[in-house]
C-alpha positions in Angstrom: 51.5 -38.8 -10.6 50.9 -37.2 -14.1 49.3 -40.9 -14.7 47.1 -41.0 -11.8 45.7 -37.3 -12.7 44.5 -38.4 -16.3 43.2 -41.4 -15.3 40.7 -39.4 -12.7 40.0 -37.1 -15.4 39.4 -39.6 -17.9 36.5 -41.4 -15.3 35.0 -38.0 -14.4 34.2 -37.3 -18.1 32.6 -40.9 -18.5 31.1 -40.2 -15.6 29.2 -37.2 -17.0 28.8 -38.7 -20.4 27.1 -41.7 -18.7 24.8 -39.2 -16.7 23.7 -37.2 -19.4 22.8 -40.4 -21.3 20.3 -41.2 -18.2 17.1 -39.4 -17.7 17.5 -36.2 -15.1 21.4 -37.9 -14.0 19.4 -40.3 -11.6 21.6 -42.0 -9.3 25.2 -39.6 -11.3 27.2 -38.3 -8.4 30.6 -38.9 -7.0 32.4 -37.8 -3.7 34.4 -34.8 -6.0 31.1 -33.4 -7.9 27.8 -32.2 -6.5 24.3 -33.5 -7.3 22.6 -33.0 -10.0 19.4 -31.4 -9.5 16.0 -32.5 -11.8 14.7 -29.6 -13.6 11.6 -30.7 -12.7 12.8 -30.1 -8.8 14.0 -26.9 -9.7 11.1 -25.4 -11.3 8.5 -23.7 -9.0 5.5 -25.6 -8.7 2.8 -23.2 -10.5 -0.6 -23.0 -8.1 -3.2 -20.4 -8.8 -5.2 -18.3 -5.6 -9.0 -16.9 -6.6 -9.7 -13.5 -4.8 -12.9 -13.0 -3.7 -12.9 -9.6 -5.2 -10.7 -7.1 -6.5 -7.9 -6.4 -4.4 -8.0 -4.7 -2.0 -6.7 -4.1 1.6 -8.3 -7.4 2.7 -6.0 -8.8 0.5 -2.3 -7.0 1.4 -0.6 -10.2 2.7 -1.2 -11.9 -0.3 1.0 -9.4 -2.0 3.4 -9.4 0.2 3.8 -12.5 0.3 5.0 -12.5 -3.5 6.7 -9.1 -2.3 9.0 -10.4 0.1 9.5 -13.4 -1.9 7.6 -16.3 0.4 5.8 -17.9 -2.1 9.2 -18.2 -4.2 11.6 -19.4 -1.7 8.9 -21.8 -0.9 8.9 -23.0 -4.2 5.6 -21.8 -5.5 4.8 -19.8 -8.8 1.8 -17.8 -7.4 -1.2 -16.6 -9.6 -2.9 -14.4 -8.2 -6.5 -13.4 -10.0 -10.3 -12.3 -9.2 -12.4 -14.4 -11.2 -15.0 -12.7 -13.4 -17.7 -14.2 -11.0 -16.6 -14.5 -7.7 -19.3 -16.2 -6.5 -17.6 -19.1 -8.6 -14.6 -19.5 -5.9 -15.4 -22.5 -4.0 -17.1 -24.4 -7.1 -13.4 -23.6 -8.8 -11.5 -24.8 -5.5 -13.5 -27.4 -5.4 -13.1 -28.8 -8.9 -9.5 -28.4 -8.9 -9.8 -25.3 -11.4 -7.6 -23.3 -8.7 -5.6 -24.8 -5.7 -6.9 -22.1 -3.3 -9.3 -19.0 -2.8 -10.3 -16.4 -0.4 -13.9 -16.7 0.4 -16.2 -16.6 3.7 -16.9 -18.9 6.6 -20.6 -18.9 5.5 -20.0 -19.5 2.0 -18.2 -22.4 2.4 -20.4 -24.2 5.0 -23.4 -23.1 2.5 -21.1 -24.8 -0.1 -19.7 -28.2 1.7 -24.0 -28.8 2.3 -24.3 -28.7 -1.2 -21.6 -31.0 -1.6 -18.5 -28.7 -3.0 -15.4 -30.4 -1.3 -13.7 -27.3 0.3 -12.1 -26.6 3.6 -10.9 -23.5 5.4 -7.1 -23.9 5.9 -6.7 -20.5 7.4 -9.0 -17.6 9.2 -8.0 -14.5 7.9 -10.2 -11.9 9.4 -11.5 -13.1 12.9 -14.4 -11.2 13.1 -17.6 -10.7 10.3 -16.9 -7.0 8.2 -20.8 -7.5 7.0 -23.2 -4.7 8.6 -25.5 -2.9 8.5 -25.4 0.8 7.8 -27.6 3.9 7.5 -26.4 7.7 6.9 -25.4 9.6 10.2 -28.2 12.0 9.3 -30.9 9.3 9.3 -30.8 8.9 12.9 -31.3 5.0 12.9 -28.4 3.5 14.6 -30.4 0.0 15.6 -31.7 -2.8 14.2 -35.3 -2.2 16.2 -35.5 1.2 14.5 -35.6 -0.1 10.7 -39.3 -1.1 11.0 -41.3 0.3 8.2 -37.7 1.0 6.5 -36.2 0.2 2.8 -33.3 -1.8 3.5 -31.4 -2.9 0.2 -29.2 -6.1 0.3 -27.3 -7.9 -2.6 -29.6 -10.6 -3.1 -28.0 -12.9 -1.1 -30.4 -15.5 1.4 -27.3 -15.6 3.4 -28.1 -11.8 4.7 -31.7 -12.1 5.2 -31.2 -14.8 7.5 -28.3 -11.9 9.5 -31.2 -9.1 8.8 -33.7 -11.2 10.7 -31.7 -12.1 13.3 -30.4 -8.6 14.3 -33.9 -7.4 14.0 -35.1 -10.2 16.7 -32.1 -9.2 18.8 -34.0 -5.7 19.4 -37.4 -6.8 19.4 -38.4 -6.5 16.2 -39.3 -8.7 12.8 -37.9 -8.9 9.2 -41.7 -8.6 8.4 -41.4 -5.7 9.4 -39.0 -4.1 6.7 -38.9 -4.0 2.8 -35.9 -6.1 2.1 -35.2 -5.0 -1.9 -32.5 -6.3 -4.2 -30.1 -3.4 -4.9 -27.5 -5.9 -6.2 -23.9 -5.1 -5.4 -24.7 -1.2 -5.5 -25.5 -1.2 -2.1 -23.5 2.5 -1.8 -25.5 4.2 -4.5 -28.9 3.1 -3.3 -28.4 4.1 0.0 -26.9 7.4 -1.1 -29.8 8.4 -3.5 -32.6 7.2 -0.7 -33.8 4.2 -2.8 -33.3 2.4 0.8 -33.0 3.6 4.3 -29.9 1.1 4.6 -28.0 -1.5 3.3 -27.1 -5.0 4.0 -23.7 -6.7 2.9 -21.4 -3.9 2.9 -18.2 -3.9 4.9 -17.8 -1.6 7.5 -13.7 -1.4 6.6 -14.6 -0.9 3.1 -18.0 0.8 2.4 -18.4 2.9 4.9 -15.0 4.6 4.4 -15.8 5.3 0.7 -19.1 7.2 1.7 -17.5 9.1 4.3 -15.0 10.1 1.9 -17.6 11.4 -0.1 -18.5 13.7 2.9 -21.3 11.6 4.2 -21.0 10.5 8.1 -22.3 6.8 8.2 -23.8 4.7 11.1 -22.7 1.2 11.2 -24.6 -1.9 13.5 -21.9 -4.6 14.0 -23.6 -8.1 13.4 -22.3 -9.9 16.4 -23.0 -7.5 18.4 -26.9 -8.2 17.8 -27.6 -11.4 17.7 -25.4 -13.1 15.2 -22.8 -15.9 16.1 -19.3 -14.5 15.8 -18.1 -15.9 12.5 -14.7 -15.4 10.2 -15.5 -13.1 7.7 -12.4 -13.8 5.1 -10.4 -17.8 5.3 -8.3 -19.1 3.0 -9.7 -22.2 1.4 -8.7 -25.4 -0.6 -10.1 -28.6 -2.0 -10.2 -31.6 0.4 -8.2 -33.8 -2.7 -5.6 -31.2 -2.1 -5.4 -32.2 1.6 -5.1 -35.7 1.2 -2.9 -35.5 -2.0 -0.7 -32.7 -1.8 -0.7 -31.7 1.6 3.2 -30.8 1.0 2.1 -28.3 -1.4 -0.9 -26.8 1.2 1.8 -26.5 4.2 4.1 -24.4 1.5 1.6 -22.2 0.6 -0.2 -21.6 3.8 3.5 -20.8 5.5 4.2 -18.4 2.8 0.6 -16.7 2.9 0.9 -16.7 6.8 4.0 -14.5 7.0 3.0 -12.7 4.1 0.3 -11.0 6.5 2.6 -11.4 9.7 4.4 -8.4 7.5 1.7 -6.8 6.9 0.4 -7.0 10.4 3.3 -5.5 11.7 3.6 -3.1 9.2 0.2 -1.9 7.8 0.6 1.2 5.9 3.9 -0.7 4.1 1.6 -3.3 2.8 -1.0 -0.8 1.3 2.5 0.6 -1.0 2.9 -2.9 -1.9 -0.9 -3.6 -2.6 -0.5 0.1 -5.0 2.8 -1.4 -6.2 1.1 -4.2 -7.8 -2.0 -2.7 -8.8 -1.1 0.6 -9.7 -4.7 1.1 -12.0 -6.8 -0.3 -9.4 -6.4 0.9 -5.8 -7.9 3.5 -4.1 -5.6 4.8 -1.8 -7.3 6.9 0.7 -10.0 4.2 1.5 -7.2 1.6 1.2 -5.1 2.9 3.5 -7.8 3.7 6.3 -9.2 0.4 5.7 -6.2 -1.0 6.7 -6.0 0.3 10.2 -9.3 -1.3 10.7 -8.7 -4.9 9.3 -5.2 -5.0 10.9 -6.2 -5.2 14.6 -9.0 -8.3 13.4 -6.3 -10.5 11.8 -5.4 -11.4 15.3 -8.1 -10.6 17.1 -7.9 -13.3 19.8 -5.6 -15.5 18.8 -1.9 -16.1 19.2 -0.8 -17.3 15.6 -2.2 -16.1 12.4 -5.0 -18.1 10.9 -5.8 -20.4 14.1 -9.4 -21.7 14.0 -11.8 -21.9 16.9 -14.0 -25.6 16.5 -16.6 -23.5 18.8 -17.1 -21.0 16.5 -17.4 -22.5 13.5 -20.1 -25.5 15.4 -22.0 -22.2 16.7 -22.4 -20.6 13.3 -23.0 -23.7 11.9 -26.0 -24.7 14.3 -27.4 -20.6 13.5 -27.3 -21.7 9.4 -29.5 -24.9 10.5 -31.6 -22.9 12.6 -31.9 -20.4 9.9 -32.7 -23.3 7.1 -29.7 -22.0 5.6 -28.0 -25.5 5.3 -28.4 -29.2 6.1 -28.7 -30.6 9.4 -26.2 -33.1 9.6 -23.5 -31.0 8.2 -20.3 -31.9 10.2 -19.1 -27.9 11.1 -15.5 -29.6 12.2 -15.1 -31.3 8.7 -15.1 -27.6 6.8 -11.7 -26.5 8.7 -8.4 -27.4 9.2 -5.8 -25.9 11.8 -3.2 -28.7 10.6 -1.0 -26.2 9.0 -1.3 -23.7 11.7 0.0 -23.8 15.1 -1.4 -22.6 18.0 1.7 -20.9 19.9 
């Protein structure tokens, strides 16, 4: 019996001498030891995720997702960063800088015309945040009544295409405004009456920071004059991703999804979290109202987080040809995906 022990003992030990003499053990296991693991399977796969901006509410699932531990039980090393131009997302996505980005439904069909391979993997906010707004004391609280008005905007073609179509919704023209660059201080110009109201500012974001400041603020919705319902915020990656590593895309888009089916269920949580991990940066009173508005839009309408509707995405699409904003025989069901997402 003695015998019969050593013997077993003596195999084991060549056993594990031989293993470590292969690359990773490939192929080194027996019934009485358990398998041995590659490093390289043990190590989280490292993906980086561009913000659109700094964080913010918008972005409160994202950090709980890295919070609760999603991304790492998923196997993903997360990093998480705002680019120094954000307007440089989707050309990063696209070029395989970063594997994913938060960006904008209209960015990205703007982008995919001018040939930047990206697709929407996810809808994150179902309904545009873009307005316009004017101070409560103005008295203008429709599109029709900005003729003859100042109305700064960031720059963007993108929003004098939503100006003009508002305007034509109550009867009136974009010639018949002073559209003015004001960049991306769209709160100070309206506040010091360089303009009569501002384009491109988020009514859960903007609007909550003026009326901190004591001013009362009048907001016109753009889908509720004239423009197509579109997704203001999706979460983006690069079509080589999809056909490559679409193993990696369903880990991170399951992890990001429950990260904001936390914070969904439990809004005011997610703003300690987003404070948590950006203790310089946050401003907790607007953060923290802005929440209750965005919460209610992340499922606006739909039954699982992130499903996205082929009709809405062909409708804006057609408005951006109509506009001139993109080309014609851009294929609106090529820039979205709802394989990772099921509609329950």
């Amino acid at each position: 019996m003695k015998s019969q022990c050593s013997n077993q003992q003596f195999t084991r030990v060549l056993l594990s001498v031989v293993c470590l003499a292969i690359p990773w053990g490939l192929g080194c296991t027996d019934d009485s030891s358990p398998t041995v693991r590659s490093a390289q399977e043990e190590a989280p796969v490292r993906v980086s995720l561009a913000l659109d901006w700094f964080p913010n509410s918008n972005h409160v699932g994202v950090f709980e997702a890295i919070a609760q531990g999603y991304f790492t039980e998923a196997g993903l090393d997360v990093n998480v960063y705002t680019p120094a131009d954000p307007s440089s997302i989707l050309k990063l996505v696209g070029a395989g800088r970063d594997e994913f980005g938060i960006s904008y439904q209209p960015d990205l069909l703007l982008a995919r015309s001018e040939g930047i391979p990206v697709v929407s993997v996810i809808s994150i906010v179902q309904h545009p945040l873009n307005s316009i707004m004017t101070l409560g004391e103005s008295g203008l609280v429709r599109p029709g009544m900005l003729a003859g008005k100042k109305v700064g905007y960031p720059g963007i073609p993108l929003n004098e295409g939503l100006v003009a179509t508002m305007l034509e919704a109550d009867g009136s023209s974009i010639d018949e405004i002073s559209l003015i660059d004001v960049g991306f201080d769209l709160v100070p110009a309206l506040l010091s009456g360089t303009v009569d109201a501002v384009v491109g500012a988020y009514w859960t974001h903007e609007s909550i920071l003026m009326e901190l400041e004591g001013h009362s603020v009048n907001i016109m919705r753009m889908e509720d004059w004239g423009v197509p319902d579109f997704y203001e915020l999706i979460l983006v990656t690069s079509e080589s991703n999809l056909s490559e590593r679409s193993d990696l895309v369903n880990k991170f888009v399951q992890a990001f999804r429950k990260g904001f089916e936390f914070a969904e269920a439990n809004p005011q949580d997610s703003i300690t979290t987003l404070i948590d991990a950006n203790p310089e940066t946050i401003n907790e009173p607007l953060e923290r109202k802005g929440v209750e508005l965005l919460q209610p839009l992340w499922m606006d309408g739909v039954s699982t987080f992130g499903w996205q509707d082929g009709e809405r995405w062909e409708h804006f699409s057609d408005w951006m040809k109509r506009r001139g904003l993109i080309d014609d025989d851009l294929v609106a069901s090529s820039a979205f995906t709802n394989e990772f997402v099921r509609n329950e």
